[in-house]
C-alpha positions as a printed Julia matrix, in Angstrom:
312×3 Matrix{Float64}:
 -101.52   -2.83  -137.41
  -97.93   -3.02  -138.73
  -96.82   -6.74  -139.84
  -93.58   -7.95  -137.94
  -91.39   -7.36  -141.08
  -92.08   -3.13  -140.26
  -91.74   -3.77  -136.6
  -88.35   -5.16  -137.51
  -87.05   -2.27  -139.86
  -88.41   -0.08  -136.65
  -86.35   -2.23  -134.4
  -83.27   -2.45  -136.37
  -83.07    1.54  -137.08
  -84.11    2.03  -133.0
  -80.93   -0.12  -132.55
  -78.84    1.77  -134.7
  -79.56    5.53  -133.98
  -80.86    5.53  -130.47
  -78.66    2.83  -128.75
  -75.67    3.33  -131.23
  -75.34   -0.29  -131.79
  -72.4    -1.47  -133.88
  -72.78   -2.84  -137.8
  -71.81   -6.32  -136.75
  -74.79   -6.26  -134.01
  -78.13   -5.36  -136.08
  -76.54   -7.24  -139.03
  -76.88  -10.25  -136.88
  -80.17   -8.88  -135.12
  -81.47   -8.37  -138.51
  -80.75  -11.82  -139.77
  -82.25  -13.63  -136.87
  -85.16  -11.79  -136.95
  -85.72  -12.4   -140.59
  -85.54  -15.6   -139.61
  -88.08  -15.53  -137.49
  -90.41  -13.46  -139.53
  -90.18  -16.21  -142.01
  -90.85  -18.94  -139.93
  -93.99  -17.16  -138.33
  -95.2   -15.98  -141.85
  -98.26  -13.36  -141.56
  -98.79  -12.65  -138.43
  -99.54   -9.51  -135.92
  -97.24   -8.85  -132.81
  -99.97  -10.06  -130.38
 -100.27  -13.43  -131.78
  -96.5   -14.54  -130.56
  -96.6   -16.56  -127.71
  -94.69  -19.39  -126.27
  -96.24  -22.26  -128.07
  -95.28  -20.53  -131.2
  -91.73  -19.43  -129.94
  -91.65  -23.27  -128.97
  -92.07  -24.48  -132.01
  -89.47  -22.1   -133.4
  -86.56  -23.13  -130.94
  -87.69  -26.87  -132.08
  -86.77  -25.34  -135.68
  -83.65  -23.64  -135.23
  -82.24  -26.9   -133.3
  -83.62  -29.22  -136.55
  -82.12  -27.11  -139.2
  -79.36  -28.34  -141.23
  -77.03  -26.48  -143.73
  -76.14  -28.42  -147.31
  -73.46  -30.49  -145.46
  -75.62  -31.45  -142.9
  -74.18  -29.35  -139.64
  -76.43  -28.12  -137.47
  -76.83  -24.92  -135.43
  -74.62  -24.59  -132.41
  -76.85  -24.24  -128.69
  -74.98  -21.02  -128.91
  -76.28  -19.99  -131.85
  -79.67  -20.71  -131.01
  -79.52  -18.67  -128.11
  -78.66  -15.78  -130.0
  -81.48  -15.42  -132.17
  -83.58  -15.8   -128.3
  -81.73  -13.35  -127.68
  -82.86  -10.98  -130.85
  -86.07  -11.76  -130.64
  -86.35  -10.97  -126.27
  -84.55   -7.6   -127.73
  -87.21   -7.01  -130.16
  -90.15   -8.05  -127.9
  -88.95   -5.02  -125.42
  -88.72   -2.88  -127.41
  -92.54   -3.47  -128.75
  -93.81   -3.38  -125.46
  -91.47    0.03  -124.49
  -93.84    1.31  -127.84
  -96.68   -0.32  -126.32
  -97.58   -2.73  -128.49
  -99.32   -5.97  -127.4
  -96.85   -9.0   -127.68
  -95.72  -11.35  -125.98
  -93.01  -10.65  -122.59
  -89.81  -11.22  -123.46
  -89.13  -12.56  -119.81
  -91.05  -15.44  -120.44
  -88.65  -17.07  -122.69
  -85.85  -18.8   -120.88
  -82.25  -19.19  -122.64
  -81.14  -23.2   -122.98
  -78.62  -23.85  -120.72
  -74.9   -24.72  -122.44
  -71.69  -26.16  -120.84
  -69.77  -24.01  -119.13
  -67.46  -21.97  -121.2
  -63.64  -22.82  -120.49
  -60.28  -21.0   -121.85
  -57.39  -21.85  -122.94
  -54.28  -19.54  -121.3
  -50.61  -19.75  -121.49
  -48.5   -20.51  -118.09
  -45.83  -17.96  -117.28
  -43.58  -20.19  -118.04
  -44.81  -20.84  -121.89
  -45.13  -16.96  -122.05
  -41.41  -16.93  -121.57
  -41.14  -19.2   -123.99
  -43.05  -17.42  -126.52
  -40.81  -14.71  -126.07
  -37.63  -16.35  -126.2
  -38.67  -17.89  -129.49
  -38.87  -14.92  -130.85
  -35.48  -13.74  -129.44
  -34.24  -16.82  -131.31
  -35.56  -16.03  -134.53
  -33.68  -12.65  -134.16
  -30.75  -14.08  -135.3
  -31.55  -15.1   -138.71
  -30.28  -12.95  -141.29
  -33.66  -12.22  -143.07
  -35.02  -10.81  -139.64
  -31.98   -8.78  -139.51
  -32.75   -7.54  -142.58
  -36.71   -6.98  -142.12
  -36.25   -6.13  -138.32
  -39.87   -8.21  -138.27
  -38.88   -9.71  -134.67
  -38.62   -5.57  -132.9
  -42.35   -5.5   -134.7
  -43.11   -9.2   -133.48
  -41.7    -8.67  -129.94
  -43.43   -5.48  -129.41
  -46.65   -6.77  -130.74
  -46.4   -10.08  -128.67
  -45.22   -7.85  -125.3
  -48.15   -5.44  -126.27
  -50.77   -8.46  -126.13
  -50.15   -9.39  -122.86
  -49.33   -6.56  -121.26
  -53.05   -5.32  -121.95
  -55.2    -7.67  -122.91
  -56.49   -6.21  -125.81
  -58.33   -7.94  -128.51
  -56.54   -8.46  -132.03
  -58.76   -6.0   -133.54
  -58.01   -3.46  -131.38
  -54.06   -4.08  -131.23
  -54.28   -4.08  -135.08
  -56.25   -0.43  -135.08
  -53.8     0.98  -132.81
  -51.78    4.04  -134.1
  -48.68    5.98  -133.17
  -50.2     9.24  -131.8
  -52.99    7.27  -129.5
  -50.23    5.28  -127.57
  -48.85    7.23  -124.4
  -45.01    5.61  -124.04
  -44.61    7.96  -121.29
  -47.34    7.56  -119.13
  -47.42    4.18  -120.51
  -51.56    4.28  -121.11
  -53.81    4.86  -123.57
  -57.47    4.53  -124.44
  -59.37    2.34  -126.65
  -62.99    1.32  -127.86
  -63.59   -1.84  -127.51
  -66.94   -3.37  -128.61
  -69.85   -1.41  -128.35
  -67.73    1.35  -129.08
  -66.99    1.11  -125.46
  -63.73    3.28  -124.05
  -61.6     1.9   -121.85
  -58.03    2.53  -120.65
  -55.47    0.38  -120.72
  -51.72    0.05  -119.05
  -48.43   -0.77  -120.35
  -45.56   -2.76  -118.55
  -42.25   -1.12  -119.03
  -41.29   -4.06  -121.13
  -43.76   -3.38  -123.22
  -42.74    0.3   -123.35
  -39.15   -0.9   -124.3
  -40.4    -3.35  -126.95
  -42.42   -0.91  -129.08
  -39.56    1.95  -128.42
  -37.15    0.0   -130.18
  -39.68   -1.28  -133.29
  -40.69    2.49  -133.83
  -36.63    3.49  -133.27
  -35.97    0.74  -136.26
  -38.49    2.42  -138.21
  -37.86    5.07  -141.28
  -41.74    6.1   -142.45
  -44.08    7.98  -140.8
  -47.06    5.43  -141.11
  -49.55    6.4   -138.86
  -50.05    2.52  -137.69
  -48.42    1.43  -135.04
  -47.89   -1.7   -136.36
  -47.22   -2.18  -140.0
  -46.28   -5.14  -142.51
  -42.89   -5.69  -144.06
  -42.24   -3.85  -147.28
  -39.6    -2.94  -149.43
  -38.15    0.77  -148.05
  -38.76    2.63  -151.18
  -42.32    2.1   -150.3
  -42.05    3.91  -146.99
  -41.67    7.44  -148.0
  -45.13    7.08  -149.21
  -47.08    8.03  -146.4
  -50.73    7.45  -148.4
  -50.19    4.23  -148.46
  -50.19    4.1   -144.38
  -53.3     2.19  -144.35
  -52.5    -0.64  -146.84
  -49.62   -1.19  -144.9
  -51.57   -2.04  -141.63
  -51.42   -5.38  -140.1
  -54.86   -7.47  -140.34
  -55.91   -9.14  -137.96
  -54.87  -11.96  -140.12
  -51.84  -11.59  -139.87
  -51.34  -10.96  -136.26
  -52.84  -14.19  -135.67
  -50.32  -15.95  -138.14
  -47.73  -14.28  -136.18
  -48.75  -15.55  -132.68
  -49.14  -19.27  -134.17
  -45.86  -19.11  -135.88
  -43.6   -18.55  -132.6
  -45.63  -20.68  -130.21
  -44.9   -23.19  -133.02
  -41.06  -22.15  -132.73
  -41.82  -22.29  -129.03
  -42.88  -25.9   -129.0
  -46.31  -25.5   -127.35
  -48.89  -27.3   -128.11
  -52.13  -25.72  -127.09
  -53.81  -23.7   -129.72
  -52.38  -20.37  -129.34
  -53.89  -16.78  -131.11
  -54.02  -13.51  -129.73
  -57.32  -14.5   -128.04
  -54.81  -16.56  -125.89
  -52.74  -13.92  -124.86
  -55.52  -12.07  -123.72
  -57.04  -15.39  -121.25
  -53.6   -15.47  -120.03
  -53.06  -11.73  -119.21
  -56.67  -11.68  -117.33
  -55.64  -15.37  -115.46
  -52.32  -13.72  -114.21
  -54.09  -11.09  -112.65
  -56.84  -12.88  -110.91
  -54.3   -15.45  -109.74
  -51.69  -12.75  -108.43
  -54.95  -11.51  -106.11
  -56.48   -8.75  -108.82
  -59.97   -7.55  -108.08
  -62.37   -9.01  -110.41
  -64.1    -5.87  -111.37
  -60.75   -4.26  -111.9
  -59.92   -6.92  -114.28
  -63.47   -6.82  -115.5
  -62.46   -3.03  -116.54
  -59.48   -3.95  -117.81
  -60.82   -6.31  -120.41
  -63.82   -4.7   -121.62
  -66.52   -6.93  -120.57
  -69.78   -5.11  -120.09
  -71.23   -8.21  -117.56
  -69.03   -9.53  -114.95
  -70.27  -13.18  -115.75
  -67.94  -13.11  -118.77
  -64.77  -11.96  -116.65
  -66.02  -15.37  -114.24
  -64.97  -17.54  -116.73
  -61.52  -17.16  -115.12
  -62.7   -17.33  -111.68
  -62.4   -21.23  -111.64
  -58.83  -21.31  -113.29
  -57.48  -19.13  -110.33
  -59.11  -20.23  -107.15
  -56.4   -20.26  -104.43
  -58.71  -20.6   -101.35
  -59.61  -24.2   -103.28
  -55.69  -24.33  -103.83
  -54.85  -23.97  -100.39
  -57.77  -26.15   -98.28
  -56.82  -29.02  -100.99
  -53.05  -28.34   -99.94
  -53.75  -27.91   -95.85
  -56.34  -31.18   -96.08
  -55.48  -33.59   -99.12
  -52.89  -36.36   -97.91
């Protein structure tokens, strides 16, 4: 029989090329698994069982990096996870293991968000409106980029990495939609207010290169006839992130704000002006509806109004 280490490889390539995985997942698959190999030294697939997975969750819960932090419940979850993954699939090849069913997740708190009111949206926006009128953003025309980009974030809901891959062909101004993958490689559609229409209108109108991102960095012009260097000129994710914490700064708000932010509030709005769930659940990518939940308790209006008609 094959040791776990060549059960692992087997996993890790199934992962890849049959289920089209992404990088980011079997890196992490393959790390917790390595893990685990380690810890369970030479052994064959049958002889995993649950005091031996036991005494593994005992070790992932005990171990302790050179500063001394430990390994978040979340973490530890995720290599469960992994290793129920790779238990499937060595009973799908029928190979005697132990059921992945049998090992139970620990229970965490429950996940909350942090989302912007309408009222501190407006005020994101206005900051940046403000900011207009300085004359190095006259000269840069950074805030038509930062407007648009802000606008752009909330209109959809997208995640920074997908804003930041977006280019000029792939959005639809007209029909005011376009597609994206999200994780997993994942399409989805997403919409466009009109405001958001007008805001990236007017960055691309202030625009003279033919960059094929959609949103680029600041650079001197004699750069921008250079159309190889499209790519370099790309906004990171870094850097949209710096650009969401620098006007809520300007803004005065307090809460930690990112583009993550934008996103909670854009799903919250929805659900609280009466949006299906599994519409929004669409909308944001999720692939379980337990992650578009999270929102659930931030929006409940039946709770709203009984606490209205019966608290005195």
């Amino acid at each position: 029989m094959k040791n776990l280490g060549e059960f692992v490889t087997q996993f890790l390539e199934h992962c890849e090329i049959e289920k089209n995985q992404s990088l980011k997942t079997i890196d992490n698959y393959s790390r917790y698994l390595r893990r685990f190999c380690e810890f369970a030294g030479e052994i064959d697939a049958d002889a995993i069982n649950l005091p031996l997975v036991q005494k593994y969750r005992l070790h992932l819960n005990r171990m302790t990096d050179k500063k001394g932090g430990t390994l978040g419940r979340k973490t530890q979850n995720y290599h469960v996870i992994a290793l129920r993954a790779f238990l499937k699939y060595l009973i799908k090849n029928d190979v005697a293991t132990l059921a992945p069913e049998k090992i139970e997740l620990s229970k965490i708190p429950e996940r909350t968000v942090e989302f912007l009111s309408r009222e501190e949206v407006e005020r994101l926006f206005e900051a940046v409106k403000n900011a207009s009128m300085s004359p190095e953003s006259k000269r840069a025309n950074t805030t038509l980029r930062d407007m648009a980009i802000l606008e752009t974030l909330y209109s959809t809901g997208l995640r920074v990495s997908e804003l930041a891959s977006l280019n000029r062909n792939q959005v639809d101004l007209i029909r005011r939609e376009f597609m994206v993958r999200g994780k997993g490689k994942k399409p989805r559609i997403v919409f466009l207010s009109q405001g958001a229409v007008d805001r990236i209108q007017a960055y691309i109108k202030s625009r003279e290169d033919a960059f094929e991102p959609l949103f680029i960095n600041v650079g001197r012009p004699r750069a921008a006839v250079d159309i190889t260097k499209g790519e370099t000129r790309r906004l990171t994710t870094v850097s949209i992130e710096t650009i969401v914490r620098k006007y809520a700064m300007l803004a005065g708000i307090t809460k930690k704000v990112s583009p993550h932010t934008l996103r909670h509030s854009f799903a919250t709005d929805l659900l609280h002006n009466g949006a299906d769930i599994r519409a929004v659940q669409e909308m944001l990518g999720h692939a379980s509806i337990t992650t578009t939940q999270i929102y659930t308790h931030l929006t409940n209006t039946r709770l709203r109004e009984i606490h209205e008609k019966f608290h005195r």
